[in-house]
DSSP file (Angstrom, degrees, kcal/mol; ACC not computed):
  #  RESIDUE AA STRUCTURE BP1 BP2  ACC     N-H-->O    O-->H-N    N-H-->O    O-->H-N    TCO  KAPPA ALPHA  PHI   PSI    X-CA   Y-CA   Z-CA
    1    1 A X              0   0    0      0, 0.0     6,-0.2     0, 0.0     5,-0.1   0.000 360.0 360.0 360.0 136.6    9.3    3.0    6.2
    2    2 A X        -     0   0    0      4,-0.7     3,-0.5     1,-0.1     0, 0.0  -0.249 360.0 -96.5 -80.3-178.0   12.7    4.1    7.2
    3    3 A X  S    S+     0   0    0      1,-0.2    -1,-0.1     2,-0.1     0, 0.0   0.658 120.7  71.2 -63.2 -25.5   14.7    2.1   10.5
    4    4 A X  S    S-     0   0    0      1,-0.1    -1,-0.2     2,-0.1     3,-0.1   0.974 108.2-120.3 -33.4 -80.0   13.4    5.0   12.5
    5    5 A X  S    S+     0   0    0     -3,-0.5    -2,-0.1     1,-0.4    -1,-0.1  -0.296  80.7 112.8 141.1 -40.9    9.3    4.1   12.6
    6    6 A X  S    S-     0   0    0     -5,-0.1    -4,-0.7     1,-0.1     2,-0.4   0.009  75.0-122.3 -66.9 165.3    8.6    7.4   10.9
    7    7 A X        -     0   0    0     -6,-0.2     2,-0.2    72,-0.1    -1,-0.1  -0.843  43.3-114.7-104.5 140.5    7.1    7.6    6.9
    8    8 A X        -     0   0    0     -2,-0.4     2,-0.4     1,-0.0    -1,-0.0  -0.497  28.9-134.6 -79.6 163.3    9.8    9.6    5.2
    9    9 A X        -     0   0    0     -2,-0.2     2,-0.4    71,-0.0    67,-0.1  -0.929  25.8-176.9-116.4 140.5    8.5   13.0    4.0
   10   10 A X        -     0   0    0     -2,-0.4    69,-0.1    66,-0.1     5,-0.1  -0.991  31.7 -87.3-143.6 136.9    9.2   14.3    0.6
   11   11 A X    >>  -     0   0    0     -2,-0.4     3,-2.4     1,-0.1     4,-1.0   0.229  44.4-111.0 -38.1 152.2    8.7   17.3   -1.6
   12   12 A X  H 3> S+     0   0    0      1,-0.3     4,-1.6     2,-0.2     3,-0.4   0.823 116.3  58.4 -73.9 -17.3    5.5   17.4   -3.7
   13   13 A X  H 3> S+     0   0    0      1,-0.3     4,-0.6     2,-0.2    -1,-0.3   0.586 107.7  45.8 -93.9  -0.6    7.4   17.0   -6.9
   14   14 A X  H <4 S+     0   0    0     -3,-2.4     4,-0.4     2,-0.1    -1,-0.3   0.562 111.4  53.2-108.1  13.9    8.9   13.6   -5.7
   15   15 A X  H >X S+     0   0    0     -4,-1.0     4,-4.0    -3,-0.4     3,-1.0   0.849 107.8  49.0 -70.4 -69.5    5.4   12.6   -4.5
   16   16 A X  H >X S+     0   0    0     -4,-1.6     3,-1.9     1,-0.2     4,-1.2   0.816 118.3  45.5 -34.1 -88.0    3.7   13.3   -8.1
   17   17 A X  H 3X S+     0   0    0     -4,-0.6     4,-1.0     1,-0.3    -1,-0.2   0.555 112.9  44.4 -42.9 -36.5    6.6   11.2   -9.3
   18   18 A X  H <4 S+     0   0    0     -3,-1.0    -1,-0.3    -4,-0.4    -2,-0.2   0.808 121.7  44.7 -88.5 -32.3    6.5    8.2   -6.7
   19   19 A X  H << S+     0   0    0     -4,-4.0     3,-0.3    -3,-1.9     4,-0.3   0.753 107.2  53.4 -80.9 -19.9    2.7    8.2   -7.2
   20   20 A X  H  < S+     0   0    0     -4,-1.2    -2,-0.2    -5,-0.4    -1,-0.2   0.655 117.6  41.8 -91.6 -18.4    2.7    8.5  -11.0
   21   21 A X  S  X S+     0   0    0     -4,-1.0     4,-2.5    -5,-0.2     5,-0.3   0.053  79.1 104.8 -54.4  -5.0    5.1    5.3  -11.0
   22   22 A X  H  > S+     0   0    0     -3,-0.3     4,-3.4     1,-0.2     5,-0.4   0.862  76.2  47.3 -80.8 -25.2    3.5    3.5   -8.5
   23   23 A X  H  > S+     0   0    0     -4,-0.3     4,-1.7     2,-0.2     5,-0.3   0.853 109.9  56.9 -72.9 -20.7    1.7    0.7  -11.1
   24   24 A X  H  > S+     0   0    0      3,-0.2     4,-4.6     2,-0.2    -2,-0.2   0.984 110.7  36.3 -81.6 -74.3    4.5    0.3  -12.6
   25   25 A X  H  < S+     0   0    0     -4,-2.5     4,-0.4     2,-0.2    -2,-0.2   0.843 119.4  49.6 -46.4 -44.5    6.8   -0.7   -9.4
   26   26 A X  H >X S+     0   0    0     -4,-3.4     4,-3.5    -5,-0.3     3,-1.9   0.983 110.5  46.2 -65.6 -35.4    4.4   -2.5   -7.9
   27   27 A X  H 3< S+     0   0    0     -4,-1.7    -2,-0.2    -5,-0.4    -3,-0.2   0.986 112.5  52.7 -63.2 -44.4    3.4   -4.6  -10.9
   28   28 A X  T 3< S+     0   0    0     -4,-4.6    -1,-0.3    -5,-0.3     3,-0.2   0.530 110.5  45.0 -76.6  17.9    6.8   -5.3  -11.5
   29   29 A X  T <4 S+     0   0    0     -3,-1.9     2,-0.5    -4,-0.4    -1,-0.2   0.663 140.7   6.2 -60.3 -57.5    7.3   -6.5   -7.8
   30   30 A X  S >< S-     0   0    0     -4,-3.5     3,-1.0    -5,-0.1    -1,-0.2  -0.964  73.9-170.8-132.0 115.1    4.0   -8.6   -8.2
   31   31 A X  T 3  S+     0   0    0     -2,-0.5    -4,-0.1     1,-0.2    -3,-0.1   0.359  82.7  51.3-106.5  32.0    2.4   -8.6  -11.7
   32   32 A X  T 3  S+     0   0    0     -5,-0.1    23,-0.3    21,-0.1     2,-0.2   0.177  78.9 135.2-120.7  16.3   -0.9  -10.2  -11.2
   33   33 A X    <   +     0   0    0     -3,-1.0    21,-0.2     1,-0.2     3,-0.1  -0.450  20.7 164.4-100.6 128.5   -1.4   -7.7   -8.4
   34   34 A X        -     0   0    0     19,-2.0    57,-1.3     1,-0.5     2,-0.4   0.746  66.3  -1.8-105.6 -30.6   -5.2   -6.1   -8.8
   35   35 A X  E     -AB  53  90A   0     18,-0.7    18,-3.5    55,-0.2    -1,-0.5  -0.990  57.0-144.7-155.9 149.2   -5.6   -4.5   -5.3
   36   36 A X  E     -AB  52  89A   0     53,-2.4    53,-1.8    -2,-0.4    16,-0.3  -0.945  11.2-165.7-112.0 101.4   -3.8   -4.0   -1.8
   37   37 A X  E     -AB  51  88A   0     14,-1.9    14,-1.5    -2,-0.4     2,-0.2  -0.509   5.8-165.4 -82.7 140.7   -5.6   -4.0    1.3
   38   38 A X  E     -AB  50  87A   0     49,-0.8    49,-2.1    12,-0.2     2,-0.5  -0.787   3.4-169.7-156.8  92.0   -3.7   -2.6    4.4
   39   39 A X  E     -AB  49  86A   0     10,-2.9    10,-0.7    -2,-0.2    47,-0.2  -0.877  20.0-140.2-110.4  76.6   -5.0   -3.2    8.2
   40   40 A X  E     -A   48   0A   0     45,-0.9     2,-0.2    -2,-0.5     8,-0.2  -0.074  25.2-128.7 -48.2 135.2   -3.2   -1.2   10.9
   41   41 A X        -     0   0    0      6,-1.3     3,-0.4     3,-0.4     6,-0.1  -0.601  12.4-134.3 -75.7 150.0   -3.0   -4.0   14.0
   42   42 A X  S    S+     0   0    0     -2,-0.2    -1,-0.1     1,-0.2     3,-0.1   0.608 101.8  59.7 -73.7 -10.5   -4.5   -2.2   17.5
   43   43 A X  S    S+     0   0    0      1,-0.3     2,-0.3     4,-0.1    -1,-0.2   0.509 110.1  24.3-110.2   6.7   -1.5   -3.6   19.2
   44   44 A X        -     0   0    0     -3,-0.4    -3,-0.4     3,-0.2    -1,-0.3  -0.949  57.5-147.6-175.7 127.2    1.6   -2.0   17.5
   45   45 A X  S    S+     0   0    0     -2,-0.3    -1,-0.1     1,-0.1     3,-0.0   0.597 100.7  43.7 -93.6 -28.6    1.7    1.5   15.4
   46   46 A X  S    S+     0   0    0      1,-0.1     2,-0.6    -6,-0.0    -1,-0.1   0.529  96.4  89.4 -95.2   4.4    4.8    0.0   12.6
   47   47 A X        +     0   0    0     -6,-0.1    -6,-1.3     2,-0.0     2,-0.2  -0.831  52.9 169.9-122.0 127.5    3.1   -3.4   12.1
   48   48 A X  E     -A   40   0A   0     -2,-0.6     2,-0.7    -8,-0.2    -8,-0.2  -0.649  33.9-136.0-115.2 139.3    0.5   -3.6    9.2
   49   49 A X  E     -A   39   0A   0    -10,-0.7   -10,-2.9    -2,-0.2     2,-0.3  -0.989  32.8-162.8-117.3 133.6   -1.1   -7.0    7.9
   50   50 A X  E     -A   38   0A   0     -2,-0.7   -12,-0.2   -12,-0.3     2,-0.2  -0.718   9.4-176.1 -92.2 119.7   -0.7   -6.2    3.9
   51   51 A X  E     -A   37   0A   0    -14,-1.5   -14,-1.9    -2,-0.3     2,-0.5  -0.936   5.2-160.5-124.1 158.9   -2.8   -8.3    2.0
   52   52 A X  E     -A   36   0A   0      8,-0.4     8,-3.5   -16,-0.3     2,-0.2  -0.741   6.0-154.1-112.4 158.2   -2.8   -8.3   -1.9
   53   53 A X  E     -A   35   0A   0    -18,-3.5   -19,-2.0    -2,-0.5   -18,-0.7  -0.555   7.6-140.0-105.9 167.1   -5.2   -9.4   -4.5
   54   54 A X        -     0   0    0      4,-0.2     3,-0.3   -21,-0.2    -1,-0.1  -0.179  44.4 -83.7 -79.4-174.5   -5.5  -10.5   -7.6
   55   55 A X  S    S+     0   0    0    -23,-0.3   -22,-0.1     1,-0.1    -2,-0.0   0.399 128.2  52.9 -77.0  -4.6   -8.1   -9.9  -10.6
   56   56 A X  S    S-     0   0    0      2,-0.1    -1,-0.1     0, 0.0     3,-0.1   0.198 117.2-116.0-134.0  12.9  -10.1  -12.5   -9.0
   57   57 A X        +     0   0    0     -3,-0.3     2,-0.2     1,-0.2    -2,-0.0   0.317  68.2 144.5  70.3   5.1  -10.1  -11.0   -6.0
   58   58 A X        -     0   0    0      1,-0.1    -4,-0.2    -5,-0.0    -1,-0.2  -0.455  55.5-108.4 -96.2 114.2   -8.2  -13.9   -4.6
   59   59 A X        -     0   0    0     -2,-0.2     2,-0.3    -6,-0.1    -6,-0.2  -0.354  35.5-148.7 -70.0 154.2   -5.4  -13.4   -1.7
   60   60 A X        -     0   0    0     -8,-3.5    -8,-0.4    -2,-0.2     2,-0.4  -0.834   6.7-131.7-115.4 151.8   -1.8  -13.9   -3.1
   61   61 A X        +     0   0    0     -2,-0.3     2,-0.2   -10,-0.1   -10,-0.0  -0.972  33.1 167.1-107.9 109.5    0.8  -15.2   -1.1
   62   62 A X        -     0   0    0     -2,-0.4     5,-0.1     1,-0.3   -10,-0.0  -0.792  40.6 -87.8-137.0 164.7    4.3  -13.4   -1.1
   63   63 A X        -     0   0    0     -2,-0.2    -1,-0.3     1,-0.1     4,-0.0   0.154  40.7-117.3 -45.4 164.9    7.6  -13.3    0.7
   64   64 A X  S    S+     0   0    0      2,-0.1     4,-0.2     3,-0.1     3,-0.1   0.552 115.7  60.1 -79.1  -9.7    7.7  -10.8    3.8
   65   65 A X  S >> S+     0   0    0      1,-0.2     4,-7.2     2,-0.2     3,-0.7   0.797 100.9  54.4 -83.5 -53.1   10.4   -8.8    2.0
   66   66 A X  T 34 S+     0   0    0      1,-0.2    -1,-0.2     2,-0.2    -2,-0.1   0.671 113.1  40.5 -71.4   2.1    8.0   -8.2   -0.9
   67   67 A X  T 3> S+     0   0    0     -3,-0.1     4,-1.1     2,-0.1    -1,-0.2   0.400 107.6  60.3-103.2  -3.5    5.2   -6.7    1.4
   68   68 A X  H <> S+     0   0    0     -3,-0.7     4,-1.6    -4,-0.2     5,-0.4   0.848 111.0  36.4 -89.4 -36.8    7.4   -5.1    3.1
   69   69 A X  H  X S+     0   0    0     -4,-7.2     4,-0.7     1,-0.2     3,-0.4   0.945 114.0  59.3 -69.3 -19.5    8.7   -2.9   -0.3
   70   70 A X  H >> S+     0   0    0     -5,-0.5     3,-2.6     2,-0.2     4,-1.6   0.995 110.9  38.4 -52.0 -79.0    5.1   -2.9   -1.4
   71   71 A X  H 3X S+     0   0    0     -4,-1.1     4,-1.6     1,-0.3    -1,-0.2   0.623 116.1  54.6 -33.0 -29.4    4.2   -0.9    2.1
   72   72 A X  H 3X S+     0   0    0     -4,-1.6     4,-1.1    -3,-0.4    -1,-0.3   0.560 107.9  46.3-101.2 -17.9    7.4    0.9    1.7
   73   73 A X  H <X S+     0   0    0     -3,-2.6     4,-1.8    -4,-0.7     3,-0.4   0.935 111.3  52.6 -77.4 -61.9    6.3    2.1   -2.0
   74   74 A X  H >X S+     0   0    0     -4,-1.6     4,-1.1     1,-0.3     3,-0.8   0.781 117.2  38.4 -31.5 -64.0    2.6    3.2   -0.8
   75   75 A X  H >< S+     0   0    0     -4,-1.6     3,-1.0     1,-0.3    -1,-0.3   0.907 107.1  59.7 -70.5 -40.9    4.1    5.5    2.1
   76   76 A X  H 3< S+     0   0    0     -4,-1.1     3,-0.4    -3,-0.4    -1,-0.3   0.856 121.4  35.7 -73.2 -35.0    7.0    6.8    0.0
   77   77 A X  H << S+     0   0    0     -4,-1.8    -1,-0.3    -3,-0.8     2,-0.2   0.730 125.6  29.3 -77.4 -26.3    3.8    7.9   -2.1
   78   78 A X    <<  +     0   0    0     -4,-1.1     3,-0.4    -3,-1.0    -1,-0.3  -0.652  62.4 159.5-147.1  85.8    1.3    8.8   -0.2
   79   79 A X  S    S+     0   0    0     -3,-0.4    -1,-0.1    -2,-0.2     4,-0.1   0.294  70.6  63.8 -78.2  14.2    2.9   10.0    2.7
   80   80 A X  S    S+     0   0    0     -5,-0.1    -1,-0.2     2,-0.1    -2,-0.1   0.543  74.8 115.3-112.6 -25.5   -0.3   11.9    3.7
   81   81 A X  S    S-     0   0    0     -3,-0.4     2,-1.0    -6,-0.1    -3,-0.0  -0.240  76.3-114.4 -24.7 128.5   -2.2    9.1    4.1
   82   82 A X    >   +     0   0    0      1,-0.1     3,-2.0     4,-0.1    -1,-0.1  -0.711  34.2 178.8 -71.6  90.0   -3.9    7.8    8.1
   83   83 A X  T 3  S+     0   0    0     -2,-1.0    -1,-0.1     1,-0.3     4,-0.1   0.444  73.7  70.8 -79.0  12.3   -1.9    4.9    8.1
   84   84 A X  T 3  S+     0   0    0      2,-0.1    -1,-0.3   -44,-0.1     2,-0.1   0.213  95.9  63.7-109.2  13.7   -3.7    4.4   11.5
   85   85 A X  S <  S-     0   0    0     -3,-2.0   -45,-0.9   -47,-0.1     2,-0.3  -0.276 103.3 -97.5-109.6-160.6   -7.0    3.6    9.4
   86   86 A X  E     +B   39   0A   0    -47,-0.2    13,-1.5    -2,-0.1     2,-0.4  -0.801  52.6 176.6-109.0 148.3   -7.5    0.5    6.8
   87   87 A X  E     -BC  38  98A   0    -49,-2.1   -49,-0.8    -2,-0.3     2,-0.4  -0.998  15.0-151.2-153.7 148.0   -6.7    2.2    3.1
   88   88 A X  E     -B   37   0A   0      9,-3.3     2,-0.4    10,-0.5     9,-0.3  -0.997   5.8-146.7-144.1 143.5   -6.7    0.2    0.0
   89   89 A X  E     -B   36   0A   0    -53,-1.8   -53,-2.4    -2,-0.4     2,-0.4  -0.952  14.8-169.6-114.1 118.3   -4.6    0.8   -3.3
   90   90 A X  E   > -BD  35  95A   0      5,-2.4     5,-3.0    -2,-0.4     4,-0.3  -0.945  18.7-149.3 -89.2 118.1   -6.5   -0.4   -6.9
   91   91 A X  T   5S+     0   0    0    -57,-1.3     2,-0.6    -2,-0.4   -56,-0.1   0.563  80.0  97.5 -59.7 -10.7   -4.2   -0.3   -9.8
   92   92 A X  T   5S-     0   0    0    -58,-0.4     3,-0.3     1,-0.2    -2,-0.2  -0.560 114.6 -12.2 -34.8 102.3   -7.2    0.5  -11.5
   93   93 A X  T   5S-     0   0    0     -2,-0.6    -1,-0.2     1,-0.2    -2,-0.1   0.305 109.3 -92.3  86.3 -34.5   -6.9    4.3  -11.7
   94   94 A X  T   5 -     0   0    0     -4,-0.3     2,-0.5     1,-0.2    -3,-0.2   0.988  65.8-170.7  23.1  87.3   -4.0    4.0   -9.1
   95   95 A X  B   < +D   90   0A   0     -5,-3.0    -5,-2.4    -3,-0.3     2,-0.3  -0.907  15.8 178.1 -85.2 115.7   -6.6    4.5   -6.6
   96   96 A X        +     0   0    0     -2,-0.5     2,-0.2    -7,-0.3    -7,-0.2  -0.945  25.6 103.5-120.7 152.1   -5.5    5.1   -2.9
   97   97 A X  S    S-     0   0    0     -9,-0.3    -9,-3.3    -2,-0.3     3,-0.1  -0.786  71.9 -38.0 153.0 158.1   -7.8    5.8   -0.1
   98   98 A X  B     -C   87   0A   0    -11,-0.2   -10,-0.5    -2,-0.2   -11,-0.3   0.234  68.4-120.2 -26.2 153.1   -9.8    4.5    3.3
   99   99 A X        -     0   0    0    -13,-1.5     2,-0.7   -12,-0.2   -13,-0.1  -0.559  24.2-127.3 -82.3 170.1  -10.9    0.7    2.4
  100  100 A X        -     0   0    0     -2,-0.2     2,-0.5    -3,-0.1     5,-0.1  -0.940  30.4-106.5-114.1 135.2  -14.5    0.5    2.5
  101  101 A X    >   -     0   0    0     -2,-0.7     3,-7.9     1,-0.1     4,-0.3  -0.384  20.2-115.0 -83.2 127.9  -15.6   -2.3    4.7
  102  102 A X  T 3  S+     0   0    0     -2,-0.5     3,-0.4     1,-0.3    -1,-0.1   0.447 114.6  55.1 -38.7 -30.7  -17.1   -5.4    3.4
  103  103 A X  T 3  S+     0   0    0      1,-0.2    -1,-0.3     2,-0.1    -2,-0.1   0.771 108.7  50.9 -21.0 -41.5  -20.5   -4.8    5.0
  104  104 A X    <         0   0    0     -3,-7.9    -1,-0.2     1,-0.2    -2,-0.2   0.901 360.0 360.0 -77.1 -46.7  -20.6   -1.5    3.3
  105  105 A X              0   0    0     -3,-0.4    -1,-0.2    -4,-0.3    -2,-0.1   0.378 360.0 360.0 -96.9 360.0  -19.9   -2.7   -0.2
């Protein structure tokens, strides 16, 4: 997210690109990283609790600089996304989309 608040917006051929890249940049940011869960707070519209997973489903613990480019990669990709829902990214597939909530599942 730029200093603004806003998700930048970008032509569809640098979306395809930022999305067809996107395993790649995240794993090399985190490389055990299996899935990213993302949870808009009710009290504040720029502040997100990020967590990421493992293969073992297992939360990993990282800097705040490294969720924040993580967050920053997902919108720079899927700026079309309801960042006002919960949406969860699988590198499996590079899957993005609503989370489903653990009840459901």
């Amino acid at each position: 997210m730029n200093p603004t608040g806003r998700i930048r917006r970008s032509s569809a051929g640098s979306r395809r690109h930022h999305v067809a890249y996107l395993p790649f940049k995240i794993r090399a940011l985190v490389p055990e990283v299996d899935s990213i869960l993302i949870i808009p707070l009710p009290d504040a519209d720029t502040i997100r609790d990020v967590t990421v997973y493992d293969s073992d489903d297992r939360a990993l613990t990282l800097q705040p600089e490294v969720v924040a480019h993580l967050l920053g990669l997902l919108q720079t990709a899927h700026p079309e996304a309801d960042w006002g829902q919960p949406l969860r990214w699988q590198v499996d597939g590079n899957r993005f989309g609503p989370a489903i909530p653990a009840d459901a599942a």
